[in-house]
C-alpha positions as CSV (number, residue, x, y, z in Angstrom):
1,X,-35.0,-113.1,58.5
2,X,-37.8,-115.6,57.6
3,X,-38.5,-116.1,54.4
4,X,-41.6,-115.3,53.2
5,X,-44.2,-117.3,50.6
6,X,-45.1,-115.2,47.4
7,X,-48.8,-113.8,48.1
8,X,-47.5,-113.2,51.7
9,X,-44.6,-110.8,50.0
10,X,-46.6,-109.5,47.6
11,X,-49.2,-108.2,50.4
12,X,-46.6,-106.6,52.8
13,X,-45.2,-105.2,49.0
14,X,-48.4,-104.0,48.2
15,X,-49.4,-102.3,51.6
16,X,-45.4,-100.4,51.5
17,X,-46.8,-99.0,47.5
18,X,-50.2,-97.5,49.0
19,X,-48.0,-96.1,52.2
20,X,-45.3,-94.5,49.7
21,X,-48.9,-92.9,47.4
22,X,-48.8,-94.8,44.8
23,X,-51.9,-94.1,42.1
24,X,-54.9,-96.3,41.6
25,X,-53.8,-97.3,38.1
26,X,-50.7,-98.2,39.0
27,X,-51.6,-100.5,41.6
28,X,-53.9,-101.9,39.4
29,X,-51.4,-103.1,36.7
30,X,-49.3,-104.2,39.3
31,X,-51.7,-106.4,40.9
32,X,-52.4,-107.7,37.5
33,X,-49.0,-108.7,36.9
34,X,-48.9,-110.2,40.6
35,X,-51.8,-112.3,40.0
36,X,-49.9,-113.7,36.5
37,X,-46.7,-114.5,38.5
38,X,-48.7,-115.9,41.1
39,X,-50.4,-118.6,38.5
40,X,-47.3,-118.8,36.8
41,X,-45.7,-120.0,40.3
42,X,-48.6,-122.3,41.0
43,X,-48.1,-124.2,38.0
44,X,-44.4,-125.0,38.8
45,X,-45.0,-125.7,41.7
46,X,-43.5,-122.8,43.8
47,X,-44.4,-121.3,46.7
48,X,-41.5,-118.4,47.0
49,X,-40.5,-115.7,45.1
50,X,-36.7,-116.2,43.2
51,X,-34.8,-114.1,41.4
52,X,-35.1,-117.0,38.6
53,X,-39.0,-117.4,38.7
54,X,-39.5,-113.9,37.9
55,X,-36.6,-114.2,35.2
56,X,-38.6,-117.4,33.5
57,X,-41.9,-115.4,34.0
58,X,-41.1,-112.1,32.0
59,X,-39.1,-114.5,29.4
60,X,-42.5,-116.7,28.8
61,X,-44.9,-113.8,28.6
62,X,-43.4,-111.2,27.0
63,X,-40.1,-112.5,25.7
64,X,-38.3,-109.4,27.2
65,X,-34.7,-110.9,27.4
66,X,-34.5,-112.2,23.6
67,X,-35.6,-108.9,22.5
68,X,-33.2,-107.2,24.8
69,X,-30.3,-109.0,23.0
70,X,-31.6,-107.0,19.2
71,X,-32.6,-103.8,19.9
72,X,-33.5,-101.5,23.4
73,X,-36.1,-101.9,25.5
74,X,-39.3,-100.2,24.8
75,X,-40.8,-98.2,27.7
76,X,-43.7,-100.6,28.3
77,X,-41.0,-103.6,28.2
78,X,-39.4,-101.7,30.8
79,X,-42.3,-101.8,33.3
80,X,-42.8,-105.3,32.7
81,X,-38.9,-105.9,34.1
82,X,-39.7,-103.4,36.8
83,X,-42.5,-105.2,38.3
84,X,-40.1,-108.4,38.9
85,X,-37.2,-105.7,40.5
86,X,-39.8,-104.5,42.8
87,X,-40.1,-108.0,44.0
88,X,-36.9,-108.7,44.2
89,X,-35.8,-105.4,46.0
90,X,-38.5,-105.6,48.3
91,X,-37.7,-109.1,49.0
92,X,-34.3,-108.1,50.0
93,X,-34.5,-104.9,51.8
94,X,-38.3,-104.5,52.6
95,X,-38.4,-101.2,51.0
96,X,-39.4,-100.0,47.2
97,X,-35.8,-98.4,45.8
98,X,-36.8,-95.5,43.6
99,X,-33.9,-94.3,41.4
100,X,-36.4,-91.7,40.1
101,X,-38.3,-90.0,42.7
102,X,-42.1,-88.6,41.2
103,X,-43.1,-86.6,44.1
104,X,-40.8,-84.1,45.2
105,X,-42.2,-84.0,48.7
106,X,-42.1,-87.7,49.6
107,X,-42.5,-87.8,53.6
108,X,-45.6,-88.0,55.5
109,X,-44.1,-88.3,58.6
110,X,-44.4,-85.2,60.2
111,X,-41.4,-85.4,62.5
112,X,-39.0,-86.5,59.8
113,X,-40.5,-83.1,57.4
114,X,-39.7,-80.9,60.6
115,X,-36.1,-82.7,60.5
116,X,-35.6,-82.6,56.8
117,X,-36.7,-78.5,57.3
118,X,-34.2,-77.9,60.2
119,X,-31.3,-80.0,58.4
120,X,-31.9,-78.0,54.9
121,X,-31.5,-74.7,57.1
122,X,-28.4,-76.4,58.8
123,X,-26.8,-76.8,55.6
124,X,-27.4,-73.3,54.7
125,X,-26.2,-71.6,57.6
126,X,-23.0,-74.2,57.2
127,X,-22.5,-72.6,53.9
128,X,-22.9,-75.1,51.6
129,X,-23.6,-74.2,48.3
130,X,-26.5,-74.6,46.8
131,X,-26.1,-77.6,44.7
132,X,-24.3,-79.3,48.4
133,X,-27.5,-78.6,50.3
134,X,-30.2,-79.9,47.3
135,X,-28.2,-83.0,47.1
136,X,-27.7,-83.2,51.0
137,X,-31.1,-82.4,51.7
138,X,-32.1,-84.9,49.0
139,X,-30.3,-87.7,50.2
140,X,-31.5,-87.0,54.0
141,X,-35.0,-87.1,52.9
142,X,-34.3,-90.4,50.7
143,X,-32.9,-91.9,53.9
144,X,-36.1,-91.1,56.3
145,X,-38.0,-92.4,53.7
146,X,-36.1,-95.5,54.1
147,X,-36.6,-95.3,58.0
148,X,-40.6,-94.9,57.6
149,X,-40.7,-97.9,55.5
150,X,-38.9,-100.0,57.9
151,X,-41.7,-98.9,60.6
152,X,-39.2,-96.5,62.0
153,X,-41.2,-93.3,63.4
154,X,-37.9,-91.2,65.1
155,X,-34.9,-90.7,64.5
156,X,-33.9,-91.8,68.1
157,X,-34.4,-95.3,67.1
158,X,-31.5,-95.0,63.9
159,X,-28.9,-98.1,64.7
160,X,-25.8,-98.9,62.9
161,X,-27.6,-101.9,61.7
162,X,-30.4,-99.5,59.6
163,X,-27.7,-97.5,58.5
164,X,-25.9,-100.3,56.5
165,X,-28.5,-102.0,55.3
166,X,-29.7,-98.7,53.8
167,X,-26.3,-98.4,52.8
168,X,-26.6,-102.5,50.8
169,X,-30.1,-101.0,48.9
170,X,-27.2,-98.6,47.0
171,X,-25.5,-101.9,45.5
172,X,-25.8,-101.2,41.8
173,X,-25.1,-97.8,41.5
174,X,-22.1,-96.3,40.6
175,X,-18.3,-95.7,42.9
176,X,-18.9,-92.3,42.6
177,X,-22.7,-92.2,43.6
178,X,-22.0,-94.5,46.5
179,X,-19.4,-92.2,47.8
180,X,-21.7,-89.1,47.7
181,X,-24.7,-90.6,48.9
182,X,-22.3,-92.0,52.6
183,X,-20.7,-88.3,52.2
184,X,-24.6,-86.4,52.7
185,X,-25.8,-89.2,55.4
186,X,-22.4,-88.2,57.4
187,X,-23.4,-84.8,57.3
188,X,-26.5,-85.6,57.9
189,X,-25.9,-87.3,61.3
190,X,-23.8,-84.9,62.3
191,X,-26.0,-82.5,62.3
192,X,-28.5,-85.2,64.5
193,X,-25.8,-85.0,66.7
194,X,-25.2,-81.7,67.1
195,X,-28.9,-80.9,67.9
196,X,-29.5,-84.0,69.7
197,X,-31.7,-86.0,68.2
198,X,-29.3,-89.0,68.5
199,X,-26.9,-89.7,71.2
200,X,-24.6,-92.0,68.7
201,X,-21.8,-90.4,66.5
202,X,-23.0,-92.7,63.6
203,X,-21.4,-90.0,61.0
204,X,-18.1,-91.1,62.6
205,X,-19.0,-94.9,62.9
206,X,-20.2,-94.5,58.9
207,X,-16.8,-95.5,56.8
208,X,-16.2,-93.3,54.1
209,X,-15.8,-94.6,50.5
210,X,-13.3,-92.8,48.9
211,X,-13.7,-92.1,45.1
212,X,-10.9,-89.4,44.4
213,X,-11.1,-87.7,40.8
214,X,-7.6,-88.6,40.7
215,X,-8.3,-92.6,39.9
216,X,-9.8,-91.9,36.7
217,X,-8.8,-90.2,33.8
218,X,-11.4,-87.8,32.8
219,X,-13.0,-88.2,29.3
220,X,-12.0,-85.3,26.6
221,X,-13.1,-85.0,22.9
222,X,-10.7,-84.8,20.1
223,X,-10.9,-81.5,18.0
224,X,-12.3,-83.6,15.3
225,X,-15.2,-85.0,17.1
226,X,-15.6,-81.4,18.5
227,X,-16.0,-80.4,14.9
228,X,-18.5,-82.4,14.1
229,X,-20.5,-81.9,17.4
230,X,-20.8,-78.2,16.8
231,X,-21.0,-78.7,13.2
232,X,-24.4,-80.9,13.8
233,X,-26.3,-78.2,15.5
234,X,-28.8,-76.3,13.4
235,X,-27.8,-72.8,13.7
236,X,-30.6,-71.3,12.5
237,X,-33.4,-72.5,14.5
238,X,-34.0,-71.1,17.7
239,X,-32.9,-74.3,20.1
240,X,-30.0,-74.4,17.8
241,X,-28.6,-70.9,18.6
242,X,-29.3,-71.7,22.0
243,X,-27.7,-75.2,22.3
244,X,-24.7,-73.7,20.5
245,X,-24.1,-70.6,22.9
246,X,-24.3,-73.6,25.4
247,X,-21.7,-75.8,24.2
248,X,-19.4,-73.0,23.5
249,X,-19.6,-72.0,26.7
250,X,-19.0,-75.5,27.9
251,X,-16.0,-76.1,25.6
252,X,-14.4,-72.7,25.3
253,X,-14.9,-71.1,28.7
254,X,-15.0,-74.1,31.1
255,X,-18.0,-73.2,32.7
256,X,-19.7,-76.0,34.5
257,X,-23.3,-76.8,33.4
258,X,-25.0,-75.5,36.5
259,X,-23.5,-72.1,36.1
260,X,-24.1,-72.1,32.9
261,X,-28.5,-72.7,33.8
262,X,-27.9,-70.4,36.4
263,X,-26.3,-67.3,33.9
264,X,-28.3,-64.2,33.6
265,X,-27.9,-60.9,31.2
266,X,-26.3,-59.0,34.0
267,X,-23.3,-61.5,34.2
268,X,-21.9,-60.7,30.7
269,X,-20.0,-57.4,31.0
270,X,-20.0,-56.6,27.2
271,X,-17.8,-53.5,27.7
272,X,-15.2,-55.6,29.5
273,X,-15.4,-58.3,27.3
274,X,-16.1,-60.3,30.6
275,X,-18.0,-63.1,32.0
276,X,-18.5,-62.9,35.6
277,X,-20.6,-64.8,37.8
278,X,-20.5,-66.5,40.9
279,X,-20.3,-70.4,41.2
280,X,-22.9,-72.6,42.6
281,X,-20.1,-75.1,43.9
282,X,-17.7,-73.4,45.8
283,X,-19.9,-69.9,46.0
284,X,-16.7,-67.7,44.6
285,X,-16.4,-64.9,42.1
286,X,-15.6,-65.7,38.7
287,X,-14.0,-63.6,35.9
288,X,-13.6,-64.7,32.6
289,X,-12.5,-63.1,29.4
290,X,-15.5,-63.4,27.0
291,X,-14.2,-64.5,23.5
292,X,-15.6,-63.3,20.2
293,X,-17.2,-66.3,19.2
294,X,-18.7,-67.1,22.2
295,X,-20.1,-63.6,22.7
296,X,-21.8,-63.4,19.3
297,X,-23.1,-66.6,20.0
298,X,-25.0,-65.4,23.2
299,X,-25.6,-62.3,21.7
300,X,-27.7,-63.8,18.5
301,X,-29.3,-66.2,20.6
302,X,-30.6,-63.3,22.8
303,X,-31.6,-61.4,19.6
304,X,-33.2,-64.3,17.3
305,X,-33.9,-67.3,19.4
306,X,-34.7,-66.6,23.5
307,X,-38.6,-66.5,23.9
308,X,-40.1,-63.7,24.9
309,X,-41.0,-64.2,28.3
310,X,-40.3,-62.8,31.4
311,X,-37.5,-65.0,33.3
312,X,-34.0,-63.4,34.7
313,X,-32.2,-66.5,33.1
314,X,-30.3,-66.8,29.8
315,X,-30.7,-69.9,29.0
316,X,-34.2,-71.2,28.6
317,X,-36.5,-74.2,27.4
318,X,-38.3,-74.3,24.0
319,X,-40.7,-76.5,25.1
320,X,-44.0,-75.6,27.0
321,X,-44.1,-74.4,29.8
322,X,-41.2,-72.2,28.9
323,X,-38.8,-71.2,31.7
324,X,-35.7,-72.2,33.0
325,X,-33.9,-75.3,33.2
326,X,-34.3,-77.6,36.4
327,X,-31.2,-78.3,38.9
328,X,-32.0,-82.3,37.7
329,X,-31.2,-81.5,34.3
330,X,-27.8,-81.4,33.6
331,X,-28.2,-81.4,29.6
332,X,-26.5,-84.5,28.8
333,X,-29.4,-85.1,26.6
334,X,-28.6,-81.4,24.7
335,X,-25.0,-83.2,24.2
336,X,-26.2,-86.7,23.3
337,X,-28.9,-85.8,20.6
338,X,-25.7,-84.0,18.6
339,X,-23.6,-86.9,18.9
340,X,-26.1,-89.0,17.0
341,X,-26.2,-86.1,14.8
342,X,-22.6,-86.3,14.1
343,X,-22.5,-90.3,14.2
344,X,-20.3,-89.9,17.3
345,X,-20.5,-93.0,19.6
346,X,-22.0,-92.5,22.3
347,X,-20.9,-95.8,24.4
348,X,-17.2,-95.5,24.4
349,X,-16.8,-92.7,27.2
350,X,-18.7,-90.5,29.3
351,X,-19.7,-88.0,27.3
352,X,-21.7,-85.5,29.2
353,X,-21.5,-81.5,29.6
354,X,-18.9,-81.9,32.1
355,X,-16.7,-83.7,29.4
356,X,-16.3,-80.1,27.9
357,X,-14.7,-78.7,30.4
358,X,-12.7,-81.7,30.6
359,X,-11.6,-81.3,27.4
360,X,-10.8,-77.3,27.7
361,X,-8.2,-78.2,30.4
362,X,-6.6,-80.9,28.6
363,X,-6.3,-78.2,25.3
364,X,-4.7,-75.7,27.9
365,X,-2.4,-78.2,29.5
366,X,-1.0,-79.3,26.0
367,X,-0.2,-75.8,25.4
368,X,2.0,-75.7,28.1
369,X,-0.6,-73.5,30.0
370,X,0.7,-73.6,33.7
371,X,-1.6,-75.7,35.9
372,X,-2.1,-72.3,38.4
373,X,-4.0,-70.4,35.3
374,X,-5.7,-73.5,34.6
375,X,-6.7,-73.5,37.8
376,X,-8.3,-70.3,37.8
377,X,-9.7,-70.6,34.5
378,X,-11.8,-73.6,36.0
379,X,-12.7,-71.5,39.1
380,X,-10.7,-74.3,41.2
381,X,-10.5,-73.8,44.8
382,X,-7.4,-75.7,44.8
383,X,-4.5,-76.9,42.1
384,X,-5.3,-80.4,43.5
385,X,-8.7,-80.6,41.6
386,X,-6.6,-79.3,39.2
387,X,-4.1,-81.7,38.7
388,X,-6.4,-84.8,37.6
389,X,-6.2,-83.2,34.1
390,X,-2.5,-84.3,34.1
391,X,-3.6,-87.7,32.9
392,X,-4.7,-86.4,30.0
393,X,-1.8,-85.7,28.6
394,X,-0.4,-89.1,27.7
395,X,2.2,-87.6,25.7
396,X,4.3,-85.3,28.5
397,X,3.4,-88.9,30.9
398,X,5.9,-90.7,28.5
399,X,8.5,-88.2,28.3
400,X,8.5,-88.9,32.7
401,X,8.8,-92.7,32.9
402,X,10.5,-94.5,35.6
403,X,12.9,-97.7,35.4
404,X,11.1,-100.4,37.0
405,X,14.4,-100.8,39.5
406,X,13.9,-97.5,40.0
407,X,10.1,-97.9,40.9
408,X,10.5,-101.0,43.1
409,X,13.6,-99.0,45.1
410,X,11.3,-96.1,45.8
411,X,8.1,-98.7,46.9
């Protein structure tokens, strides 16, 4: 592809911004920045845009990469570095890459909504579960988008060609998020397939990147930094009754953050002393035995700190406007804020909600728990998922090792 001079890049970016409904104001401080890099090219002498030039020209006017090297970012320092990724991205693969998406409904092309309707309805009827057809749906839509802004108005004209350079504007995310995102487009073509709207088995043609949970070993907390996490919540606020019956739930029960959003009054059998509910991931019953502290914990944040409003859901937000928690939020932020709290780094390990339940497993596996009850104390499917938790314990790894003859015979 030709290269193309500066203000010719920054028209064709500019004309993609107001296709994809980007505000007045925005536009204007984009073009303001533009118009700087543009004078700043002039006087150097350069007619193209480089990854360098727009390195040099956030460093001379706002000195963002020697601050970056003493402290964070600020959000307006941010922006400034996002205006020169725009360029650069756009540059690259003639499309704007989002990673946060403002508008929920972000096609105007009215075939591709009828598509992205008929696929989400394909999913359901597939029996996905919910969180499968959000994030398939999602993904889809994110991928039409990417056809509309390469003039594409069908998805009769897909090629394997548009497929992996939509597949290249993923470079910088993570394994794992690579691996899903190629997972949702095969399903997504095989659905086009199915009803015809391609002729190609691209879903077949679309290598799969295999990131198994059973490469990594999942991140756990020790009981002492567990200790310290619960001891930093303010039990006496409202939030902090809440955030506690949350992490308890997290840690004690295994429950995975979704479900936990997704728990209503109905599910806790107080007679019983049960928990049951069904799970947004693999759509199966689950029983639990409700433990003391967990169910006071519920119990006082129903009585003392739930506002009073009308919502079927437990769990709710303190801030305005109250109600429940979105499917995008999956409360690392709940779990981060205690960590500073507690002066628990936060930059070590992943230490998100699902850590928890991480850790739950590993605490039942060093009691000799046997992997099967585990298993159905996680609401697993199947031992396999199971079984990455066996990395955990490093101490019952060493009592197992081989001779390196032994290794290299059985190679």
């Amino acid at each position: 592809m030709e290269k193309k001079l500066l203000f010719e890049l920054l028209f064709d970016l500019e004309q993609e911004m107001l296709r994809l409904g980007y505000t007045e104001g925005t536009m204007k401080f984009y073009r303001r920045r533009w118009h700087a890099l543009r004078r700043f090219a002039q006087e150097r002498g350069e007619s193209y845009y480089s990854e360098q030039l727009g390195i040099d020209f956030v460093e001379e006017h706002f000195h963002i990469l020697e601050k970056e090297s003493r402290r964070p970012l600020s959000q307006r320092e941010t922006q400034e570095l996002r205006v020169i990724r725009v360029i650069g991205d756009f540059q690259l693969h003639q499309t704007v890459l989002r990673r946060y998406y403002k508008h929920k409904n972000i096609l105007t092309n009215t075939i591709f909504i009828n598509i992205s309707i008929r696929f989400r309805q394909y999913c359901v009827e597939s029996d996905y579960s919910n969180v499968t057809v959000d994030h398939y749906s999602k993904q889809s839509t994110r991928f039409m988008d990417y056809l509309s802004s390469q003039g594409i108005n069908s998805c009769k004209e897909i090629s394997l060609l548009l497929i992996n350079n939509y597949i290249k504007t993923l470079a910088g995310y993570s394994y794992k998020t690579v691996e899903q995102n190629i997972c949702s487009l095969r399903a997504f073509f095989r659905f086009l397939l199915e009803v015809e709207e391609v002729q190609t088995d691209f879903a077949a043609k679309t290598p799969m990147v295999q990131a198994r949970k059973q490469t990594r070993i999942p991140s756990v907390w020790t009981k002492d930094e567990l200790k310290k996490l619960i001891a930093a919540i303010d039990r006496g606020s409202p939030k902090g009754k809440r955030d506690y019956a949350i992490i308890l739930l997290a840690c004690c029960l295994g429950i995975r953050c979704t479900d936990i959003k997704n728990l209503k009054t109905e599910n806790f059998r107080w007679a019983e002393k049960k928990l049951i509910f069904n799970q947004s991931k693999t759509a199966t019953t689950l029983s639990l035995p409700l433990t003391s502290e967990t169910g006071w914990a519920v119990i006082d944040y129903l009585k003392y700190g739930r506002p009073k409003i009308d919502s079927p859901y437990l769990f709710l937000k303190h801030i305005a406007p109250f109600g429940s928690f979105s499917e995008a939020n999956h409360l690392n932020q709940l779990i981060k804020r205690y960590m500073k709290l507690a002066h628990i780094p936060t930059l070590k390990k992943r230490r998100g909600m699902h850590s928890l339940r991480h850790t739950l497993a590993s605490r039942l596996l060093e009691s000799d728990t046997p992997l099967t009850t585990i298993s159905d104390i996680l609401g697993h499917v199947s031992v396999e998922s199971t079984a990455a938790y066996l990395k955990v314990d490093i101490k019952k790894l060493k009592e197992c090792p081989l001779a390196f003859e032994e290794a290299t015979n059985h190679a």
